[in-house]
N, C-alpha and C positions, 0 to 999 in steps of 0.2 A: 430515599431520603428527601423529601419534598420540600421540607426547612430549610434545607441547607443553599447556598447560593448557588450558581456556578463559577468555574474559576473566572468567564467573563464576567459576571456582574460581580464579581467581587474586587479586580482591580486589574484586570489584563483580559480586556477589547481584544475581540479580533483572534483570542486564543482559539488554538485546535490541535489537536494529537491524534493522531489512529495509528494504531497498529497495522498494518498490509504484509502479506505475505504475496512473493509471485514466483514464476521458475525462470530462473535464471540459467541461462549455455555461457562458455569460454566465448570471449573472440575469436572469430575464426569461424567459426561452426557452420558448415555447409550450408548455405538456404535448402536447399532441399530437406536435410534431419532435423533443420531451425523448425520447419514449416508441418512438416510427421508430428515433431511432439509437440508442437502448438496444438493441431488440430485433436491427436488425443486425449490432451488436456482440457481442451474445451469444449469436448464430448463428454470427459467424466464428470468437469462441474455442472452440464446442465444433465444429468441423472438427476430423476428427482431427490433422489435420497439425499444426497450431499449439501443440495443449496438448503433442506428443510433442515439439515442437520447445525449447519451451521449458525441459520437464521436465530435456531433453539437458542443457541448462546450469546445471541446478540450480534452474528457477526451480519455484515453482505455479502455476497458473492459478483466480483464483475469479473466478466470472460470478455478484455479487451484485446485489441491487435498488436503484435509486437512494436510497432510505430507508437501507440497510443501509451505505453508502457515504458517505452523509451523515454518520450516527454513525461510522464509521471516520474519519474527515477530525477531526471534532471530538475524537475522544481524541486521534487523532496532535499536533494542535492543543495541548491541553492539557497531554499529555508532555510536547513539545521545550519548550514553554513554559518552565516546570517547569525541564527540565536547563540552559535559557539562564538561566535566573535563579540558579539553585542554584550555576551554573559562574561567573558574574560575567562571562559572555561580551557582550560588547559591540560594536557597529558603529564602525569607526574611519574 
């Protein structure tokens, strides 16, 4: 839809949304089994099949480090935050 604006030029700068999936463990979780399914997790998305697969439908693929994901979690954290609060959005 090439007419159409995007929600930033339409009147909210600065907007952004994605969607993200990642594998999340309990607290607690041994480093050593943390460190097992990291690593065959991050053997399976860089199979080629998966990263093409995904790309097909628009998505990315990132295979970052448990650290790196950790901070990811915590912004996304502190955005939606943020826009729950700023929207007066509430649990009914």
């Amino acid at each position: 839809m090439p007419d159409v604006p995007t929600v930033s030029e339409s009147s909210l700068e600065g907007y952004e949304v994605a969607t993200w999936y990642g594998v999340l463990l309990p607290a607690g979780t041994p480093t050593p089994i943390a460190g097992r399914i990291h690593a065959d997790v991050t053997r399976a998305i860089r199979l080629p099949e998966l990263p093409e697969r995904f790309m097909g439908e628009g998505e990315s693929v990132v295979a970052n480090t448990p650290d790196e994901f950790r901070a990811f979690i915590s912004r996304e954290l502190v955005k939606w935050a943020r826009v729950a609060k700023e929207s007066g959005a509430n649990v009914d």
